[in-house]
C-alpha positions, 0 to 999 in steps of 0.5 A: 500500500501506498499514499501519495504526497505532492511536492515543490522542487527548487524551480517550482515544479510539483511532483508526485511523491509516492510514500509506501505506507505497508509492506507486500505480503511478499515482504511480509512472508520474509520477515515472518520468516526471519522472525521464526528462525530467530524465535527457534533460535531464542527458545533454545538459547533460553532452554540452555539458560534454564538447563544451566540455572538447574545444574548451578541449583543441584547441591553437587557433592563437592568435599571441599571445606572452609574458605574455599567453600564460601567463595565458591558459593559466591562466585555461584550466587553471582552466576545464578544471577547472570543467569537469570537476568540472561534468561528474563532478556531471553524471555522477554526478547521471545515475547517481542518476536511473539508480538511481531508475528501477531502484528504481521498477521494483524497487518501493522508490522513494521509502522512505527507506533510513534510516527505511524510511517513506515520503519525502514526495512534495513532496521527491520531486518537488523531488529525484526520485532522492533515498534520504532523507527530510528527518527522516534528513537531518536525524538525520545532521548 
């Protein structure tokens, strides 16, 4: 889909501009599909994470003792927790891959949320489940 927009040159000429307002269902069907690759990718690396966390959570039978134990047990605390930050960035990144295959189907991927135009391709194909173009990321900071 597209809307047109008439425009003045320099020497007073107008022309048609035709700005492309959605993308081809053609389009559509490659970010779809980029956006599943990525999502399989995602839940397996969010599936390593979480196999990691029950393996840092197993009690273990290590026989060490004293000062030793103590650091280790705080150098394992401090890995739990990177590793359950990782895995909340990994779940919340699958639920924006999730959200972006909702609004293929719904017809509003790839309109910025700010501006209503059009995101780029080139950033969609860099980050497919974002909801801005780089112009409102920028107006925010």
């Amino acid at each position: 889909m597209s809307k047109s927009k008439t425009t003045k040159n320099n020497n007073g000429k107008t022309t048609e501009v035709v700005e492309k307002t959605r993308y081809t269902e053609e389009e559509l069907r490659e970010f779809e599909e980029l956006i599943l690759k990525k999502l399989e990718q995602a839940k397996q690396e969010l599936a390593e994470l979480k196999e990691s966390l029950t393996r840092k959570n197993d009690p273990g039978t290590d026989a060490t003792a004293g000062n030793s134990k103590l650091m280790e047990d705080g150098s394992d605390t401090l890995e739990k927790e990177n590793l359950t930050q990782l895995a909340a960035r990994q779940q919340k990144f699958i639920q924006q891959l999730e959200m972006a295959l909702i609004r293929i189907k719904n017809g509003t991927y790839g309109i910025c949320v700010d501006t209503g135009k059009l995101i780029p391709r080139e950033r969609l194909l860099i980050v497919p489940h974002t909801q801005h173009s780089i112009e409102a990321k920028m107006a925010k900071k």
